[in-house]
Kinemage of the C-alpha trace (Angstrom):
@kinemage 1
@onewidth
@group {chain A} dominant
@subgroup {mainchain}
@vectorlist {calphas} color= white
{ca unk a 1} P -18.040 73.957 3.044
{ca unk a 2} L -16.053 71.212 5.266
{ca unk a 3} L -13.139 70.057 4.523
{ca unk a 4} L -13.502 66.227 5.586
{ca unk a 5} L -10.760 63.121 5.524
{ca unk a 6} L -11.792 59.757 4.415
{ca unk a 7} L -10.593 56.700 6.162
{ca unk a 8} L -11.086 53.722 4.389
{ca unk a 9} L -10.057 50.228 6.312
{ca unk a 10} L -10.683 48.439 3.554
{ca unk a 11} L -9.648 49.758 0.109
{ca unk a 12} L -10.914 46.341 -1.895
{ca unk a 13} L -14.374 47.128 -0.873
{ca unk a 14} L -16.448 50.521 -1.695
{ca unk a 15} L -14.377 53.417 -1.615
{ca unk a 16} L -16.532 56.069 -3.391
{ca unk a 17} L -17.880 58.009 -0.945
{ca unk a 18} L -15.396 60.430 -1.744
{ca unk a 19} L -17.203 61.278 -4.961
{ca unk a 20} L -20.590 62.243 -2.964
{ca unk a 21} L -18.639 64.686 -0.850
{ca unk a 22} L -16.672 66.294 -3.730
{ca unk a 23} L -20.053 67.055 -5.849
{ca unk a 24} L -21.369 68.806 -2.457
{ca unk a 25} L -18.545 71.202 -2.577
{ca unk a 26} L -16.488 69.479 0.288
{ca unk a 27} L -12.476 69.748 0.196
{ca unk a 28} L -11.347 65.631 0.499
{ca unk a 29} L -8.964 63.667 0.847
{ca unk a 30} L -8.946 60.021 1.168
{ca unk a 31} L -6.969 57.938 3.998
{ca unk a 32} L -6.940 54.440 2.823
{ca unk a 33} L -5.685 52.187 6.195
{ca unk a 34} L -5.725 48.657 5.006
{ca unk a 35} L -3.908 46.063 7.109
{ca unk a 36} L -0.744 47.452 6.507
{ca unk a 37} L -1.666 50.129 8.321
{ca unk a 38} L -3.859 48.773 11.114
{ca unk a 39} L -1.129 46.237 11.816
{ca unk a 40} L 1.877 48.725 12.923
{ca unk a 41} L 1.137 51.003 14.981
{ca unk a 42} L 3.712 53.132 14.199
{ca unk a 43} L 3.066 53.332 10.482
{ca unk a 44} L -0.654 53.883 11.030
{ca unk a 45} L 0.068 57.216 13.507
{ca unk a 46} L 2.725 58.247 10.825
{ca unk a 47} L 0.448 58.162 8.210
{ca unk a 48} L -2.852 59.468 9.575
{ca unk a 49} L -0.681 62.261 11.582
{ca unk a 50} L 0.386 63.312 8.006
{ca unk a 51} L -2.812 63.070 6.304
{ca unk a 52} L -4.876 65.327 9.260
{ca unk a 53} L -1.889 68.384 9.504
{ca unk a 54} L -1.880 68.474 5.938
{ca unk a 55} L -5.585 68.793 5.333
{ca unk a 56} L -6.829 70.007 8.886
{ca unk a 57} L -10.180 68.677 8.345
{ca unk a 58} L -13.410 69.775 9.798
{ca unk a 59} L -14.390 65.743 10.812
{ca unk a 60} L -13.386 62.453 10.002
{ca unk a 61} L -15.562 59.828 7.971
{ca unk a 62} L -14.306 56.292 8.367
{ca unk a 63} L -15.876 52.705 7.419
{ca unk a 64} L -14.870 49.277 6.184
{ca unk a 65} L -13.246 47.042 8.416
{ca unk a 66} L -10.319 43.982 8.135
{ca unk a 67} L -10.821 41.702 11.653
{ca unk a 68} L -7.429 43.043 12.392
{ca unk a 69} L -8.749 46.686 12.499
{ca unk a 70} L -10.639 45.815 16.080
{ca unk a 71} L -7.318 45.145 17.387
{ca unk a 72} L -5.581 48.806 16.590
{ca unk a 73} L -9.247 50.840 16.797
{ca unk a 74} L -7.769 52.300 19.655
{ca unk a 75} L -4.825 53.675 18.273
{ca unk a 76} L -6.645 55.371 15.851
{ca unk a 77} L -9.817 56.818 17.456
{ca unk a 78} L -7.032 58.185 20.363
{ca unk a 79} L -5.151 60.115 17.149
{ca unk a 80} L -8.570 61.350 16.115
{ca unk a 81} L -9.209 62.418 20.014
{ca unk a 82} L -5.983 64.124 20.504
{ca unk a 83} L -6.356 66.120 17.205
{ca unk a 84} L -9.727 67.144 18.808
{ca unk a 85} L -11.947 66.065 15.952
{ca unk a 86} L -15.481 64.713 15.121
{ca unk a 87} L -15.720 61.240 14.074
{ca unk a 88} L -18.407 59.767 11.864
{ca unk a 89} L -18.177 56.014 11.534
{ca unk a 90} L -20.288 54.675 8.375
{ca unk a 91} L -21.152 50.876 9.451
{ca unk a 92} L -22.201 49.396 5.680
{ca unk a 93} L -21.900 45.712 6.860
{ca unk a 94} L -25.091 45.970 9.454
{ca unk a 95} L -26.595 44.285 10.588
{ca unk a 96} L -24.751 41.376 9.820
{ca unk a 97} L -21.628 42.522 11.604
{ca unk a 98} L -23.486 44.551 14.147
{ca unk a 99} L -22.475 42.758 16.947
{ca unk a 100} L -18.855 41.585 16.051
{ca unk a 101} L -17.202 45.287 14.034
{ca unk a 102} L -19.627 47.932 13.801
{ca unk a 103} L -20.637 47.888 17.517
{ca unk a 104} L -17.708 48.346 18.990
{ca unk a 105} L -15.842 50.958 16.403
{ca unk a 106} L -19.125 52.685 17.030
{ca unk a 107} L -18.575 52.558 20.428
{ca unk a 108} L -15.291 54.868 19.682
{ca unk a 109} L -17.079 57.354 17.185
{ca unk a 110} L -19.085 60.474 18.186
{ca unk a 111} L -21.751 59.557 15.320
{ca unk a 112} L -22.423 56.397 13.568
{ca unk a 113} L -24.762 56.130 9.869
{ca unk a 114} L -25.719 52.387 9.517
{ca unk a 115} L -27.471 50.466 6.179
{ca unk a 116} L -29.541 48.725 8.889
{ca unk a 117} L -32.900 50.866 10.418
{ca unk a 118} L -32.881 47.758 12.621
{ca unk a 119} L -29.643 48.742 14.234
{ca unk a 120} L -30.775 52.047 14.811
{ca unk a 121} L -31.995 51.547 18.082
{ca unk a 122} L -29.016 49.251 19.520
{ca unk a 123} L -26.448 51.894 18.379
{ca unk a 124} L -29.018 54.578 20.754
{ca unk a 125} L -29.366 52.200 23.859
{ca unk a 126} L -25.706 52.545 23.854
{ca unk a 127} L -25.655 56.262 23.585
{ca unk a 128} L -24.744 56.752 20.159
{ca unk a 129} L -26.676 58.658 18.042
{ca unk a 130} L -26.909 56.674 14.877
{ca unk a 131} L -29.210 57.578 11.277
{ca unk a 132} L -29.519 55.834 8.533
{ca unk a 133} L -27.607 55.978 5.450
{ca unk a 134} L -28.136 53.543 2.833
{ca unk a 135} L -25.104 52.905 -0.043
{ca unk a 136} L -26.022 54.129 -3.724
{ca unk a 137} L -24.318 54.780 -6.976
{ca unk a 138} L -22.443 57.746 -8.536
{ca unk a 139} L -24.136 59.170 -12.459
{ca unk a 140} L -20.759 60.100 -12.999
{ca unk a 141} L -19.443 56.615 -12.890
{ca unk a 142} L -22.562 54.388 -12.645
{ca unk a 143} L -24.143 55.222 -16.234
{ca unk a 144} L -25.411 53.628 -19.657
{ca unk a 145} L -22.165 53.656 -22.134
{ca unk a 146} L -21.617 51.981 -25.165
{ca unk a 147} L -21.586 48.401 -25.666
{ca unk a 148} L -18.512 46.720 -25.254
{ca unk a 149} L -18.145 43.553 -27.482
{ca unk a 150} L -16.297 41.493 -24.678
{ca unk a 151} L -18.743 42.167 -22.018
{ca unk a 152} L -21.988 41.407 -24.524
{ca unk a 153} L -23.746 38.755 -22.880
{ca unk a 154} L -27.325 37.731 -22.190
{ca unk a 155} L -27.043 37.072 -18.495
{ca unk a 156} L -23.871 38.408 -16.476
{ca unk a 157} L -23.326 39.135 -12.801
{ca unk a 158} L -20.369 40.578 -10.933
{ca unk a 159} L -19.980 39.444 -7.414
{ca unk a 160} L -17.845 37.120 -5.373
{ca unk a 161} L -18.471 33.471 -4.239
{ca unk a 162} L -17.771 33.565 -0.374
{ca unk a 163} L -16.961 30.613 1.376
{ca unk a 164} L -20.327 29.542 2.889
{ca unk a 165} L -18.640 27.588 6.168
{ca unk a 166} L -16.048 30.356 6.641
{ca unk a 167} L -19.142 32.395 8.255
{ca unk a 168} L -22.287 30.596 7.811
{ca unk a 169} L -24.391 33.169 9.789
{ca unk a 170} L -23.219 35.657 7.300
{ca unk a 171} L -22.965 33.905 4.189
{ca unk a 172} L -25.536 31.979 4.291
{ca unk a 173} L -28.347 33.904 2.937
{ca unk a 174} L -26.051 34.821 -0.590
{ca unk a 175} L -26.030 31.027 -1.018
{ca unk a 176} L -29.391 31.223 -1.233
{ca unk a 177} L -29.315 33.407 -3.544
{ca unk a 178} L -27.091 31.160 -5.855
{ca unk a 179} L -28.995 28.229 -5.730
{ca unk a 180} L -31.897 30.670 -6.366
{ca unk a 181} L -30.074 32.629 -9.440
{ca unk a 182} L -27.341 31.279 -10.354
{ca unk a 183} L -27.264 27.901 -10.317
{ca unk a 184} L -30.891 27.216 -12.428
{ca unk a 185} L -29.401 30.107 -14.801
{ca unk a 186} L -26.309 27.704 -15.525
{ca unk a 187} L -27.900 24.352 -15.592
{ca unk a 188} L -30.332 25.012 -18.247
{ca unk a 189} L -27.394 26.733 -20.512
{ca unk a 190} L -28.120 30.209 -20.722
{ca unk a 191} L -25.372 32.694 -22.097
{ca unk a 192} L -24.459 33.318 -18.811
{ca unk a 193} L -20.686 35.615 -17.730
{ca unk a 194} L -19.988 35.659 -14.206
{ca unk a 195} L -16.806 37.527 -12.428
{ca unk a 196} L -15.151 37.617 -9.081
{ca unk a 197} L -13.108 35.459 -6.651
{ca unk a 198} L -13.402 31.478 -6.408
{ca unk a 199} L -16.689 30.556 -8.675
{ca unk a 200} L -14.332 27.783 -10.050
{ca unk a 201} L -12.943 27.037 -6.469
{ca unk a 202} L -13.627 22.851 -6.017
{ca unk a 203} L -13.500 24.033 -1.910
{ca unk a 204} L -16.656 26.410 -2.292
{ca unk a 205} L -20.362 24.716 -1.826
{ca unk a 206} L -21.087 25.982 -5.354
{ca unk a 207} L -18.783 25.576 -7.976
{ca unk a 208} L -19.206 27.439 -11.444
{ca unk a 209} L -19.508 25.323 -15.196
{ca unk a 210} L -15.776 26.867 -16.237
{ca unk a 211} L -17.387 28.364 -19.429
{ca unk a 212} L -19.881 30.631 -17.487
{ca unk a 213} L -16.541 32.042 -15.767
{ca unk a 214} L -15.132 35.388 -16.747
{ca unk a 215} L -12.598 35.659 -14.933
{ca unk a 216} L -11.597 38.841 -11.964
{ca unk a 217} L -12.745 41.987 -13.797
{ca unk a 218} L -10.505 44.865 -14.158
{ca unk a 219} L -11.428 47.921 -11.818
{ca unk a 220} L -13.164 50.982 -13.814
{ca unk a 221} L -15.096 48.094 -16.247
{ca unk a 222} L -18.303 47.431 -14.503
{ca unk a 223} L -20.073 50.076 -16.042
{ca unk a 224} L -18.532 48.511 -19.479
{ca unk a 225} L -20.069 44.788 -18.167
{ca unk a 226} L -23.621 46.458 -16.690
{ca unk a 227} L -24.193 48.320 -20.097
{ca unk a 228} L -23.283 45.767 -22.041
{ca unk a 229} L -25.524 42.983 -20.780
{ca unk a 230} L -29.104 42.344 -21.202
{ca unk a 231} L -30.015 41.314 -17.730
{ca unk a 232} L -27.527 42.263 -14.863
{ca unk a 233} L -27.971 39.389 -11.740
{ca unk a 234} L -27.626 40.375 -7.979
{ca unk a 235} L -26.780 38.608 -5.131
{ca unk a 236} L -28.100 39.857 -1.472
{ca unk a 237} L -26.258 38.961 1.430
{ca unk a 238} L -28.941 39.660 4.079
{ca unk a 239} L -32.526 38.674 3.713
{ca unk a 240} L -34.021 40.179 6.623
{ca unk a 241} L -33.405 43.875 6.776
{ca unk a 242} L -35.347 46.363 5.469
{ca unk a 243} L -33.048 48.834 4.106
{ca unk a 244} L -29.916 46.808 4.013
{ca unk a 245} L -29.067 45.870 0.448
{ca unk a 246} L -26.295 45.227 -1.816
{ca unk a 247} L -24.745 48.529 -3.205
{ca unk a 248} L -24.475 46.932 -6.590
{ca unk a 249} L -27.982 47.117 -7.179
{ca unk a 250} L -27.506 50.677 -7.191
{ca unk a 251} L -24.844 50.619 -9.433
{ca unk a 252} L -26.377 48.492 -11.810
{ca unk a 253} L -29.776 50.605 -11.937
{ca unk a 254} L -27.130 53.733 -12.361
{ca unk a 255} L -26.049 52.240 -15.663
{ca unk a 256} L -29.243 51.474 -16.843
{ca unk a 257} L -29.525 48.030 -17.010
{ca unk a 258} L -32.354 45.807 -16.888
{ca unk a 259} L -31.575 44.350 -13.032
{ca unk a 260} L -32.729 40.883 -12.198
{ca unk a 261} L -32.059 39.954 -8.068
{ca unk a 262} L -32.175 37.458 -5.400
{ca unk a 263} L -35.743 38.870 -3.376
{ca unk a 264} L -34.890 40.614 -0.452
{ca unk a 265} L -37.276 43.003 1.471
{ca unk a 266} L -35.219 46.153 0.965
{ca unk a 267} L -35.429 45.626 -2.725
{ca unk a 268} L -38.958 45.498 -2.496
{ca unk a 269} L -38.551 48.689 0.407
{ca unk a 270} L -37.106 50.756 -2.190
{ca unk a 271} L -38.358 49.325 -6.023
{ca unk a 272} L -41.387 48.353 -7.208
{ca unk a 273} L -41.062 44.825 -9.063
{ca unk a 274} L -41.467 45.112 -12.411
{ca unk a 275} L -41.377 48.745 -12.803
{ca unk a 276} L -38.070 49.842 -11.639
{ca unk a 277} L -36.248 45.754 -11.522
{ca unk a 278} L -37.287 42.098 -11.070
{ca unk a 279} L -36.579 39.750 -8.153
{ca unk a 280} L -36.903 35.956 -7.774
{ca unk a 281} L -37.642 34.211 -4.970
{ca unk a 282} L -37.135 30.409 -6.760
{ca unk a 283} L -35.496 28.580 -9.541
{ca unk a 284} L -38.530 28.494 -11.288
{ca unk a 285} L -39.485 32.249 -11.169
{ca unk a 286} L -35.588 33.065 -12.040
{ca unk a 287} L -36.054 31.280 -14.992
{ca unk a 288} L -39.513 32.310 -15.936
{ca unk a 289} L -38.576 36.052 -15.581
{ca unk a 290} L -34.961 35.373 -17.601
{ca unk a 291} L -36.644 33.670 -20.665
{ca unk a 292} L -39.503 36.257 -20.749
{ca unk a 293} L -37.080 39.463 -20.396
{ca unk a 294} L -34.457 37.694 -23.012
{ca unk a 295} L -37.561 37.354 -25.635
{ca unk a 296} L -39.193 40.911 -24.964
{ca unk a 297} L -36.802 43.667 -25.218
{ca unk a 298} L -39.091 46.783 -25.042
{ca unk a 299} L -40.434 45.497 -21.719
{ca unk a 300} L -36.908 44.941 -20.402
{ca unk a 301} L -35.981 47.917 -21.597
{ca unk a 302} L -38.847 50.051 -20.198
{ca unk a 303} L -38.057 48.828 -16.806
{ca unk a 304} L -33.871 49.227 -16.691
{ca unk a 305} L -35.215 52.886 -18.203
{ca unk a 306} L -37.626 53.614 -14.957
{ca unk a 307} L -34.788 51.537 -12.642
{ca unk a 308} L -32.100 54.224 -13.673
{ca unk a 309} L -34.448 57.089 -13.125
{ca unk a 310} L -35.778 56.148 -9.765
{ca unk a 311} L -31.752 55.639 -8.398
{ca unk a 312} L -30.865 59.222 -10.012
{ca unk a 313} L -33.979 60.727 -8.634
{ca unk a 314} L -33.428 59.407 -4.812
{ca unk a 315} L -30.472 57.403 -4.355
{ca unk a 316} L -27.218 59.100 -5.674
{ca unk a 317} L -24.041 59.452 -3.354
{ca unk a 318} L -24.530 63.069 -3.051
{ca unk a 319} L -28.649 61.971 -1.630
{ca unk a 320} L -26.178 60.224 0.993
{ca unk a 321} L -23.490 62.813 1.439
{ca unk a 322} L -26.600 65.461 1.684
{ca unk a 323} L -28.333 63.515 4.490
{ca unk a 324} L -24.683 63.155 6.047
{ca unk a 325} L -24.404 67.030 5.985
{ca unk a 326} L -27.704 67.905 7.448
{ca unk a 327} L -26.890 65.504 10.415
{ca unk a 328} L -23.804 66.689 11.312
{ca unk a 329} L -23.975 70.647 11.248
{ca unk a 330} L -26.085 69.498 14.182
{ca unk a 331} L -23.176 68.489 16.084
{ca unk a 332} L -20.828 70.009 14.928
């Protein structure tokens, strides 16, 4: 099997992947290259030069991005080139960031996997093969545990409140989603947990009743939050792809929670509402569907129980790593 090293630009995001690879029988390590890295160019050819004689792997498998990466992508794919190996860039942030990061690191990689089906054929009029290769969740980590008293809470989501005018073509579609979600959920006084970055923030377009905040969660406690929870929101931040969708809906069907969304048409690409999760598309359907699942737990239930099963059926991280596989041995 190969023996394949991770490079991760940006460690704060996902940084999983690893786990797909391992449970296929790959040898990994992991390369994390966050802006330390990518801003000295001397640290960044000390460190990957270690990391590639050490493990001598069969390709490279690189994604994330900081703005600053663009400016050293050079550097690294010409470490890559001179080692003489394959290099698979994983562009999760299509199509959003098509144009502006994955584009041109793609433009550096001999094969690119995108979240976008859309950006399929841009990545090909450029010459680079591209597939598909959607995020999902991990049983090992994503799965139902026992409640956890602190967590227990009708209505809880995990997610960060992005500054809206920092990127409005990017950002604008989760705001939808919290004046869709969020915002009805906390006017009308629901027992409602949320955690992440700058919900309380007076500088963000939504700010967050201060007793509906939890707080920045702990990594390793989401599946302690999602199994604890009756209904587990989601925030999408594009609206118009059809495969691109927020890996925490994956996660969140992993631990076998009842999953409640901002619409988007991937959900509806991959899920069928009402069997496998629930998406709104208002304030008024948001709180329809949150005072009917609160008040009828078998039928919550039943549906978190057919959401975890369809995600461990089709959309694992070793699904991904698998399709990842079968690709490459043909270029390889």
């Amino acid at each position: 099997m190969y023996k394949v090293l991770i490079c991760c630009f940006n460690p704060l995001s996902i940084h999983n992947i690893y786990l797909g690879f391992q449970e296929a029988g790959c040898t990994v390590r992991v390369c994390y290259l966050d802006q330390d890295y990518l801003g000295d160019c001397a640290k960044l050819k000390s460190h990957l030069f270690k990391a590639i004689d050490e493990l001598r792997p069969d390709f490279v498998y690189s994604f994330g991005w900081w703005k600053v990466a663009l400016n050293n992508v050079r550097e690294f794919t010409d470490i890559l080139k001179q080692k003489g190996l394959f290099h698979i860039y994983w562009a999760y942030d299509d199509p959003d960031c098509l144009q502006s990061i994955s584009l041109p690191m793609a433009l550096t990689s001999d094969l690119v996997f995108t979240t976008a089906a859309e950006c399929i054929p841009v990545y090909q009029k450029s010459g680079i093969p591209a597939f598909l290769l959607p995020h999902g969740c991990c049983p090992s980590e994503h799965k139902k545990i026992s409640p956890q008293k602190e967590y227990a809470h009708d209505i809880t989501l995990l997610a960060h409140n992005y500054n809206v005018s920092y990127d409005p073509a990017y950002f604008s579609y989760r705001f939808h989603g919290i004046t869709n979600i969020i915002r009805p959920l906390a006017d009308h006084d629901f027992d409602l947990k949320i955690w992440g970055l700058w919900w309380t923030d007076p500088a963000r377009m939504y700010q967050l009743p201060d007793k509906n905040y939890g707080g920045i969660l702990p990594p390793g406690n989401e599946a302690k939050v999602h199994s604890s929870t009756k209904i587990a929101l989601g925030l999408q931040t594009v609206g118009t792809s059809l495969t691109q969708t927020s890996v925490r809906t994956f996660e969140i069907l992993g631990c076998g929670a009842f999953h409640l969304s901002q619409y988007s048409p991937a959900l509806e690409h991959y899920f069928k509402k009402g069997i496998h999760m629930e998406w709104s598309k208002s304030p008024a359907e948001t709180l329809e569907l949150a005072n009917f699942y609160l008040s009828h737990d078998r039928a919550r239930e039943k549906v978190s129980s057919k959401g975890q099963q369809e995600v461990y059926e089709k959309h694992t991280l070793l699904h991904r790593v698998q399709s990842i596989l079968d690709t490459v041995k043909e270029f390889l």
